[in-house]
C-alpha angles and dihedrals in degrees: 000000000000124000130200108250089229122067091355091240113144083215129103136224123031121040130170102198097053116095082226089041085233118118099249103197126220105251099259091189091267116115099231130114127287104215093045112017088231110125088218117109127227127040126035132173098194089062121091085217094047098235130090109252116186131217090224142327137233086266112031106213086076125105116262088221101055119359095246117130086206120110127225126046129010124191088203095054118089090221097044102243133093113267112199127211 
């Protein structure tokens, strides 16, 4: 189980040790998001950037944000632009 490398705590959501106040889990090898635990793609509100973002997914030449293994723009991503793994 992941824990966020903040605090150390498996829980999501709040944490007062965080700069963002959000749990950020350690990678633990599982492509789910840090910030929720859930393996969907787009909006989380768990994130302090309000989308999922995963630590990696199943082929890692795919964007964090959205799964995709295209380049450019990507609506999921809080900067706009594909992020791959």
């Amino acid at each position: 189980m992941s824990k966020c490398k903040y605090c150390g705590s498996s829980s999501y959501g709040g944490c007062s040790y965080s700069p963002h106040k959000k749990h950020e889990h350690i990678a633990d090898g599982s492509s789910v998001c840090r910030y929720c635990g859930l393996n969907t793609f787009g909006g989380c509100s768990y994130s302090p950037h309000g989308k999922h973002e995963h630590f990696k997914v199943s082929n890692s030449s795919v964007c964090r944000y959205c799964g995709l293994n295209t380049f450019g723009g990507c609506s999921y991503s809080p900067h706009g632009k594909h992020e791959h793994c």
